[in-house]
MMTF fields as JSON, N, C-alpha, C and O atoms, coordinates in Angstrom:
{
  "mmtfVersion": "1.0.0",
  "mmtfProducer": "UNKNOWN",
  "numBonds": 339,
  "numAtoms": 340,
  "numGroups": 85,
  "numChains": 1,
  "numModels": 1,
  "chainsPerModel": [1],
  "groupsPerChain": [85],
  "chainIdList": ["A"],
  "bondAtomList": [4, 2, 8, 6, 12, 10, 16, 14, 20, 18, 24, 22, 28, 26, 32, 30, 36, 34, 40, 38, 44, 42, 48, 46, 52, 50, 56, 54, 60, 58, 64, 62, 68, 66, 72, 70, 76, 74, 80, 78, 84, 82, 88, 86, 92, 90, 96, 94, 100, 98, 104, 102, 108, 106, 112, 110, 116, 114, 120, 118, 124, 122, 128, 126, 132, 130, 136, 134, 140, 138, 144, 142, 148, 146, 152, 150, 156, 154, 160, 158, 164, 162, 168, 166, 172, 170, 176, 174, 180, 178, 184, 182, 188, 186, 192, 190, 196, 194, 200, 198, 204, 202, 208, 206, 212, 210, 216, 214, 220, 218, 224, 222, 228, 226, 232, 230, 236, 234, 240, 238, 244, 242, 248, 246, 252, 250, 256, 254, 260, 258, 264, 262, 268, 266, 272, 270, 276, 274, 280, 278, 284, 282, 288, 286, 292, 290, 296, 294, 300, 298, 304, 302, 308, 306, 312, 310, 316, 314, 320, 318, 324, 322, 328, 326, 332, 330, 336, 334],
  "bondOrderList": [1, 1, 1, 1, 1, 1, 1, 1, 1, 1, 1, 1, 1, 1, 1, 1, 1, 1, 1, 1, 1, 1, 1, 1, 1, 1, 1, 1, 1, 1, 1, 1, 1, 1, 1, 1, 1, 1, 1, 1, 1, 1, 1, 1, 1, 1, 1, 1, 1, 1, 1, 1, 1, 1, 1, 1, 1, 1, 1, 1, 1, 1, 1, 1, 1, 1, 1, 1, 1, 1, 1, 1, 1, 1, 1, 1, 1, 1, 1, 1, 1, 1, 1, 1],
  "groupList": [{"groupName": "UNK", "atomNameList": ["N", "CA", "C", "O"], "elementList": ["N", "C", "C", "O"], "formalChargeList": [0, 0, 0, 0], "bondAtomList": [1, 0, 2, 1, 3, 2], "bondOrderList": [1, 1, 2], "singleLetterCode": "X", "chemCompType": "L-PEPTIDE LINKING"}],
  "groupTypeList": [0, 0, 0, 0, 0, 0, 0, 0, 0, 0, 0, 0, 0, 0, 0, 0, 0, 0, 0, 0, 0, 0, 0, 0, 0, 0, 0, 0, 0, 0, 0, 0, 0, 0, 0, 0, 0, 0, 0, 0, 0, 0, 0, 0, 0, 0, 0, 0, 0, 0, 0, 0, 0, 0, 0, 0, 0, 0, 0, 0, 0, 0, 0, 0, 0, 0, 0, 0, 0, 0, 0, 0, 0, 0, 0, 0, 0, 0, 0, 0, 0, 0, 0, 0, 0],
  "groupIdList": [1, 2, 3, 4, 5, 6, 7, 8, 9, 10, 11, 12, 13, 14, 15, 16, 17, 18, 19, 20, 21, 22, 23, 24, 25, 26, 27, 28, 29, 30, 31, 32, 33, 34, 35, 36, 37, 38, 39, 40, 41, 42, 43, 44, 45, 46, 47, 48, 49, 50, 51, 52, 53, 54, 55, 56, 57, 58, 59, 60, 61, 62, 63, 64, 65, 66, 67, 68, 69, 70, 71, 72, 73, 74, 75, 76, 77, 78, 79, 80, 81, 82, 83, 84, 85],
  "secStructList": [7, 3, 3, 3, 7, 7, 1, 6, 6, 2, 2, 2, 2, 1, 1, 1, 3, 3, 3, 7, 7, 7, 1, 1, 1, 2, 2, 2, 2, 2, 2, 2, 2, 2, 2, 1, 6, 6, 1, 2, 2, 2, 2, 3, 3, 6, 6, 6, 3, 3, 7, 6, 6, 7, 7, 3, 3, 3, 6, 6, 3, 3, 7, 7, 1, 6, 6, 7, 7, 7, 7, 6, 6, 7, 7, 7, 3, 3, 7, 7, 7, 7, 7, 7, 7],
  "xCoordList": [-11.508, -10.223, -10.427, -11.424, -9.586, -9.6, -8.801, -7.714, -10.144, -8.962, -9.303, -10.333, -8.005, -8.085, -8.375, -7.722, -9.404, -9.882, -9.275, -9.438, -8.553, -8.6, -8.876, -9.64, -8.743, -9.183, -10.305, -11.405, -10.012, -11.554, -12.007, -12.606, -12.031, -13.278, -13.969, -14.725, -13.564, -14.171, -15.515, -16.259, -15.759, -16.987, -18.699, -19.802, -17.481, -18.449, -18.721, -19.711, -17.752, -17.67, -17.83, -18.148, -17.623, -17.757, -16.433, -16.629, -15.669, -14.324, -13.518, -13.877, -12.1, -10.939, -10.797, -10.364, -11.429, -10.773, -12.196, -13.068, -12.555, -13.7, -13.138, -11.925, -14.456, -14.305, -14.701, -15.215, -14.4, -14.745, -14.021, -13.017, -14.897, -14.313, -14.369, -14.934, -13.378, -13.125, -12.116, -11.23, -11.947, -10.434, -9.366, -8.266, -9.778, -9.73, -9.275, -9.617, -8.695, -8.95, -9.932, -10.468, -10.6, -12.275, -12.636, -12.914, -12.868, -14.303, -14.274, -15.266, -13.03, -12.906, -13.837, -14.887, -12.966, -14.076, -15.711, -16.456, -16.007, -17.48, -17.882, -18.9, -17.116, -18.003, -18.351, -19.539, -16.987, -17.104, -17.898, -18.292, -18.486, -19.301, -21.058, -21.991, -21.179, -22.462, -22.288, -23.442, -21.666, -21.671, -22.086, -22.793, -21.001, -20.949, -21.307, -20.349, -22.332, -22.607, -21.998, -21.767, -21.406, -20.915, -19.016, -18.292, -18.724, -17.01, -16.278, -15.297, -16.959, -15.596, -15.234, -14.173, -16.576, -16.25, -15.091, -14.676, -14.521, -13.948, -12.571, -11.507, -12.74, -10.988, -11.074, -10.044, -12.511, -12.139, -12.966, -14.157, -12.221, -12.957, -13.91, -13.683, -15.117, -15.75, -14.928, -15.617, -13.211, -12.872, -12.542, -11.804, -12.97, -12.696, -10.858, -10.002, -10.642, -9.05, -8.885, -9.476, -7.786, -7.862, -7.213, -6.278, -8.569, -7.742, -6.173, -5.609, -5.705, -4.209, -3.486, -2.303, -4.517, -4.181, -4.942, -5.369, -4.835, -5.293, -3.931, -3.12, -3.633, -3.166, -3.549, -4.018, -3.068, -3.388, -2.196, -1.425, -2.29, -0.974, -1.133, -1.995, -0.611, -0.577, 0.065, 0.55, 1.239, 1.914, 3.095, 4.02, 2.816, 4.168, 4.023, 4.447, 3.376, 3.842, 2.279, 1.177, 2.891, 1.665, 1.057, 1.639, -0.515, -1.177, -1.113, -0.236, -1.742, -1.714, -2.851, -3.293, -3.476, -4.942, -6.044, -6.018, -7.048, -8.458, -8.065, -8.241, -7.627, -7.342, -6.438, -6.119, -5.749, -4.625, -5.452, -6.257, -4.743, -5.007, -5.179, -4.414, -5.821, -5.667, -6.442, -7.371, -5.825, -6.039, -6.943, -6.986, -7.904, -8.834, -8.019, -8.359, -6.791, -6.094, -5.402, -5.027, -5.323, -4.906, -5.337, -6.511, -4.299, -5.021, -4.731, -3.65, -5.935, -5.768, -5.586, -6.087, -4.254, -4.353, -4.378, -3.733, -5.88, -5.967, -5.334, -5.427, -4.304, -4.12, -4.047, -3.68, -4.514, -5.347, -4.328, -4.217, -3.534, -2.524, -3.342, -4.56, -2.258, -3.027, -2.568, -1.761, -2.888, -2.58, -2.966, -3.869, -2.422, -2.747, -1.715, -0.58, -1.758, -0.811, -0.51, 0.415],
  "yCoordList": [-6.993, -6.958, -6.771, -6.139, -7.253, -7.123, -5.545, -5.077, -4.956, -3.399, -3.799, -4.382, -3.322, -2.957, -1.498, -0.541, -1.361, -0.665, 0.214, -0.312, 1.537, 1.925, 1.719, 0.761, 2.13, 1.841, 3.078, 2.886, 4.004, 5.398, 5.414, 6.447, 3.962, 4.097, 2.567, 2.012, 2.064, 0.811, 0.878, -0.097, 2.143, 2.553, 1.782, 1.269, 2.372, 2.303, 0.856, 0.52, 0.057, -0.808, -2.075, -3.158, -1.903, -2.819, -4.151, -5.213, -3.991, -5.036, -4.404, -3.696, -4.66, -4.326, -4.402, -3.605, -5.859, -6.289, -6.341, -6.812, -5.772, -5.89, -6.135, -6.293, -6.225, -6.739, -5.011, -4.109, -5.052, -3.959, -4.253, -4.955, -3.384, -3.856, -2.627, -1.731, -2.849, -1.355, -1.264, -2.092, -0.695, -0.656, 0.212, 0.029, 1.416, 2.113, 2.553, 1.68, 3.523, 4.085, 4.695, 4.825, 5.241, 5.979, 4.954, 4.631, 3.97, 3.485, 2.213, 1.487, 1.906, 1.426, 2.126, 1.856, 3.015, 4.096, 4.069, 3.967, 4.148, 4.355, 3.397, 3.459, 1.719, 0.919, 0.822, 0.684, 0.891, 1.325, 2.123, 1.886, 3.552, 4.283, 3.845, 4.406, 2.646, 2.278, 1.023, 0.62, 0.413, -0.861, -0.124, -0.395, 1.047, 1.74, 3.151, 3.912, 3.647, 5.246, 5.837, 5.403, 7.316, 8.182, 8.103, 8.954, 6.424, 6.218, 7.133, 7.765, 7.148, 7.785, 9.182, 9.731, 9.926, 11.283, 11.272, 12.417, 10.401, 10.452, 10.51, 10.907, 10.16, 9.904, 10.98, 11.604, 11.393, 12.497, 13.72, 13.668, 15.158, 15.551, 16.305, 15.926, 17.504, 17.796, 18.416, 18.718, 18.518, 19.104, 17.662, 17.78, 16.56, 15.072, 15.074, 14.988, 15.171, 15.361, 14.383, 14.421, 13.413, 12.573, 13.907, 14.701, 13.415, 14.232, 13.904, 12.871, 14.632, 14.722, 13.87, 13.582, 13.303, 12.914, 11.186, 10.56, 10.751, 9.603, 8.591, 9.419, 7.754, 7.244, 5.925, 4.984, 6.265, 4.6, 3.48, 3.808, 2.212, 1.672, 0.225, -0.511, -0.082, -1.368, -1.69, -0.828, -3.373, -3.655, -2.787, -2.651, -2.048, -1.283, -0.247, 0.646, 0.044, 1.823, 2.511, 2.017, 4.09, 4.715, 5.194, 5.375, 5.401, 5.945, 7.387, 7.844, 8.165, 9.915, 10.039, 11.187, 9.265, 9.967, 9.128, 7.939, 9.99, 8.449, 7.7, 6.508, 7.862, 7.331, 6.449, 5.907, 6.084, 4.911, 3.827, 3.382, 3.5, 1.911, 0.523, 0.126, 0.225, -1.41, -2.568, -2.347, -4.031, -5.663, -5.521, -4.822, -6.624, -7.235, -8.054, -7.859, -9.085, -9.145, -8.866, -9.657, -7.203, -6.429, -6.073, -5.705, -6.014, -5.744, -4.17, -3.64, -3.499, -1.733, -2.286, -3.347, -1.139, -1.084, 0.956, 1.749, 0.976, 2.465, 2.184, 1.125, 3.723, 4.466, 5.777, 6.767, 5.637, 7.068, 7.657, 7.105, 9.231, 9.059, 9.495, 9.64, 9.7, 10.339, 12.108, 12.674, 12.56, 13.835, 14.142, 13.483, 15.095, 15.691, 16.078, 16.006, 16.484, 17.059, 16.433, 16.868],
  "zCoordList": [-24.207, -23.567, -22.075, -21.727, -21.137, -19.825, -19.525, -19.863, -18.589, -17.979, -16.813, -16.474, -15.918, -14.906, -14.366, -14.782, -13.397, -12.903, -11.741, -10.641, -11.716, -10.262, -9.502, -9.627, -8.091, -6.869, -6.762, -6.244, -7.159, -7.15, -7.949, -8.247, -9.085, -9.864, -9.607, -10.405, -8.408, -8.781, -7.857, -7.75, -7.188, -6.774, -8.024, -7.831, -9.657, -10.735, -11.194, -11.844, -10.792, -11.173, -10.321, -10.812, -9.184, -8.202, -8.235, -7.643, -8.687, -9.124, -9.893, -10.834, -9.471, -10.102, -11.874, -12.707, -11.967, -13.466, -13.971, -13.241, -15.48, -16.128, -17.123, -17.266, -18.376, -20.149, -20.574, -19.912, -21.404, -22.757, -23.855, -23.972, -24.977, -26.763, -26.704, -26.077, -27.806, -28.651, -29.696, -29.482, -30.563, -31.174, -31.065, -31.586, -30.2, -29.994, -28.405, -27.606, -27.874, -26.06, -26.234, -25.133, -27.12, -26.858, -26.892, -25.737, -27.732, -27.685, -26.983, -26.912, -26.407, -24.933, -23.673, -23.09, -23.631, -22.734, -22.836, -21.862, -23.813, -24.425, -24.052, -23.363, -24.406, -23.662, -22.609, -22.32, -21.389, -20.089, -19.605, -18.463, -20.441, -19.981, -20.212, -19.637, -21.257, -21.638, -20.695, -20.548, -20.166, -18.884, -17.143, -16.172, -17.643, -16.428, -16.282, -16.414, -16.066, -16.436, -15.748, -14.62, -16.265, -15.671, -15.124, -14.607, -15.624, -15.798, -16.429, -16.036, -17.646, -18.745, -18.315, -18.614, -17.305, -17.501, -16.344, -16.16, -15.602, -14.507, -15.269, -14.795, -16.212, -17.295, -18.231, -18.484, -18.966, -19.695, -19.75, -19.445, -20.238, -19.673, -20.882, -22.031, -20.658, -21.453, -23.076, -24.051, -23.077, -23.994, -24.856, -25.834, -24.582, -25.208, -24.876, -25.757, -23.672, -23.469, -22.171, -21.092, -22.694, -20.941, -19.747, -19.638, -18.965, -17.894, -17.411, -17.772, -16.784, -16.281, -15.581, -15.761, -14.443, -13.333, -13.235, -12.265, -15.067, -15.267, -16.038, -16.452, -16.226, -17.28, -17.505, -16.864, -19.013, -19.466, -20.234, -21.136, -19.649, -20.493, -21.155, -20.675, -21.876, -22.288, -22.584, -23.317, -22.619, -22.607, -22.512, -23.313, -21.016, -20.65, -20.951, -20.218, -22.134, -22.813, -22.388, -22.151, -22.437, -22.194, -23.505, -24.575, -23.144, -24.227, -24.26, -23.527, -24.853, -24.735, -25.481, -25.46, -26.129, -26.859, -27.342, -27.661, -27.338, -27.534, -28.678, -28.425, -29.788, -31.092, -31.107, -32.166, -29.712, -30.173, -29.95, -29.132, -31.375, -31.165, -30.19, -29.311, -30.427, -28.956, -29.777, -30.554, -29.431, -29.765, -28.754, -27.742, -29.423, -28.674, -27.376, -26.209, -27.786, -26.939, -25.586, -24.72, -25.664, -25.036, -24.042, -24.054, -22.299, -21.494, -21.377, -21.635, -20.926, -20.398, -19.504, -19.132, -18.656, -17.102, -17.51, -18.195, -16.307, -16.121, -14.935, -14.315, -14.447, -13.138, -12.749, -13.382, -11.427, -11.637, -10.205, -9.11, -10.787, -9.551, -8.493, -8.401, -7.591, -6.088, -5.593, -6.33, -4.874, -4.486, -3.287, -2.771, -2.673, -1.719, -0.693, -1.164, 0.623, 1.131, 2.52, 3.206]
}
């Protein structure tokens, strides 16, 4: 499936839009993290919990946990908000 990539993670990636499989938002991730080392931890954190200040959506709706489902079809768009003062 095609994800789009943040803008502060495409350090990892070097381009906006990449491939990964999965059936899954983990094992989406997982691939991302075996293409790209050290990605996934930027989305989740050591308690296997997406961090806060990440989201993920597909066709419009948001996800909330590694276990939802996703089509091969399907594009991820990650976004990752911003902060500061």
């Amino acid at each position: 499936m095609k994800v789009l990539i943040p803008s502060p993670l495409r350090p990892y990636t070097q381009r906006s839009w990449v491939e990964a499989e999965g059936s899954t938002l983990g094992a989406v991730l997982d691939d991302l993290d075996r293409q790209f080392p050290g990605i996934r931890f930027r989305m989740v954190n050591e308690q296997e919990a997406l961090r806060p200040h990440v989201r993920f959506f597909v066709k419009g709706e948001a996800l909330f946990g590694l276990s939802e489902p996703l089509q091969p079809t399907d594009e991820l768009l990650i976004v990752q908000a911003l902060s500061g003062g």
